[in-house]
Every structure is written in C-alpha cells, then in structure tokens.
MIROSE-516940 format. One record per residue (C-alpha): residue in one letter; z negated, y, x; residue number from 0. Coordinates in steps of 0.001 Angstrom, whole numbers. Layout:
N
voti: a up: Z north: Y east: X marse: NUM
...
//
This chain:
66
voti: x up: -14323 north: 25 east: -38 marse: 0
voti: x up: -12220 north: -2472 east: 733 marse: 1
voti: x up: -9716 north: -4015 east: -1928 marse: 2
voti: x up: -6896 north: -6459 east: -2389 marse: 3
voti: x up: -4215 north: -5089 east: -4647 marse: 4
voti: x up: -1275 north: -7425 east: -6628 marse: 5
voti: x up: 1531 north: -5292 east: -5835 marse: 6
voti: x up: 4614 north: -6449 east: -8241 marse: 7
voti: x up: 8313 north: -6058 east: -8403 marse: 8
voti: x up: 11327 north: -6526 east: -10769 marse: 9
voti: x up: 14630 north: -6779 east: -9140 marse: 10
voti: x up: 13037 north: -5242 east: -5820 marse: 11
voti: x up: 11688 north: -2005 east: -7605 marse: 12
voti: x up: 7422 north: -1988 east: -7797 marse: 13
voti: x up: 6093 north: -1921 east: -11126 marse: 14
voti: x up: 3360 north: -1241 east: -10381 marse: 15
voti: x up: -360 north: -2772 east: -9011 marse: 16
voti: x up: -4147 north: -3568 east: -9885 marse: 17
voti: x up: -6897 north: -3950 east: -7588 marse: 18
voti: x up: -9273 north: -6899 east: -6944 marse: 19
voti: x up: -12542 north: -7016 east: -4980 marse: 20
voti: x up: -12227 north: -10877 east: -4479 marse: 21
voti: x up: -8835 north: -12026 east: -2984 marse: 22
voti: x up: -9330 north: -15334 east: -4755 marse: 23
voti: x up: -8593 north: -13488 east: -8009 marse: 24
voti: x up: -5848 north: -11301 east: -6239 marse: 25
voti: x up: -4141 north: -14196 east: -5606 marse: 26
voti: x up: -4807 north: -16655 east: -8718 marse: 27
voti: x up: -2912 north: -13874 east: -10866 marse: 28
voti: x up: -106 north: -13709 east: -7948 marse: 29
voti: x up: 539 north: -17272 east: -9045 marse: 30
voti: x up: 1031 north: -17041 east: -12501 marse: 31
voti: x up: 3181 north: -13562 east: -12300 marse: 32
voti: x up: 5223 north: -14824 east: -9422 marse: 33
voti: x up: 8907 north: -16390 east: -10294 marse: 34
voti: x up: 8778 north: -14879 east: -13584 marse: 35
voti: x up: 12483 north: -14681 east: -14279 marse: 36
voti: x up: 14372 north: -12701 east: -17438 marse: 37
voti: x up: 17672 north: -12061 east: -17945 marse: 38
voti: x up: 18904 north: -8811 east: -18848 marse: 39
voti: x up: 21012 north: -7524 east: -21541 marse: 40
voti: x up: 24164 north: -8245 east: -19108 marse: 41
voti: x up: 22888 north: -11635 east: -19078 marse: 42
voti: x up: 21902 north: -11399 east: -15584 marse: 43
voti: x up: 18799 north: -13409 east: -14521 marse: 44
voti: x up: 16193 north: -11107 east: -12691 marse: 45
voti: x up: 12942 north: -12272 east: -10759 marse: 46
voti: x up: 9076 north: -10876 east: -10935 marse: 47
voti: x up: 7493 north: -10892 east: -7798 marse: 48
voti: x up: 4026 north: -10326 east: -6867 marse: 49
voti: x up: 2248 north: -10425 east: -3663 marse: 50
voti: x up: -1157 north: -9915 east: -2487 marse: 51
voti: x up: -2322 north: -7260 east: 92 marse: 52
voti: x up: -4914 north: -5990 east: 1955 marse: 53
voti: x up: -5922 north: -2276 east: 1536 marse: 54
voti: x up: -8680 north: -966 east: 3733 marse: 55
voti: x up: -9699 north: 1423 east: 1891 marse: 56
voti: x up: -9640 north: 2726 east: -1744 marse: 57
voti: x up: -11572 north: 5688 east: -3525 marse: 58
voti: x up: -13499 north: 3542 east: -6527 marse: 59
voti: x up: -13778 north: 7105 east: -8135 marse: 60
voti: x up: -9908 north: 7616 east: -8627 marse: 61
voti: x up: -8831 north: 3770 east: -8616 marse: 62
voti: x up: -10189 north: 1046 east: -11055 marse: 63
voti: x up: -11352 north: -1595 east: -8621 marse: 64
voti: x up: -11773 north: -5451 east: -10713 marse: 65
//
C-alpha cells in the first residue's frame, strides 16, 4: 500500500512519523506542527518541522496506516 507519512524534526533530529492514506490529512497536520518553536532550558529558541512524503510502499501489518 501506498502511504504518505508526516516525518518531524526538532533542531534537525526526526522525532519521529505517522502515516496517512489521504495526503490531504498528511498535510493539514504538517500545517499546524510546522514552525512550532520552544526554547530550551539555555534559553535557546528551537524549531519543529514537519514535512510530508511519499512512501511507496508500507506493510499495514507492522505499520499503523490512518
């Protein structure tokens, strides 16, 4: 099966990612995580990002698939 997964990143490191079947909800979540920003207990400010990606193809028996 083919999925879209919201992969997402703090400071460049992946946090991790969900899967969609529809990319229009793949990418409605991508604009409410993206530009998240937090600063850190050094006071520095740090950015969420989240992007939206094609992957061809996906095992529904070992990934949850939305």
């Amino acid at each position: 099966m083919t999925a879209f997964a919201l992969a997402c990143y703090l400071g460049g490191m992946a946090q991790g990612s969900i899967y969609f079947k529809s990319v229009a909800d793949c990418i409605y979540y991508t604009k409410y995580l993206n530009e998240q920003q937090y600063k850190n207990d050094t006071g520095q400010t740090i950015t969420y990002e989240c992007i939206c990606k094609l992957v061809p193809q996906v095992n529904e028996e070992k990934v949850r698939v939305y």
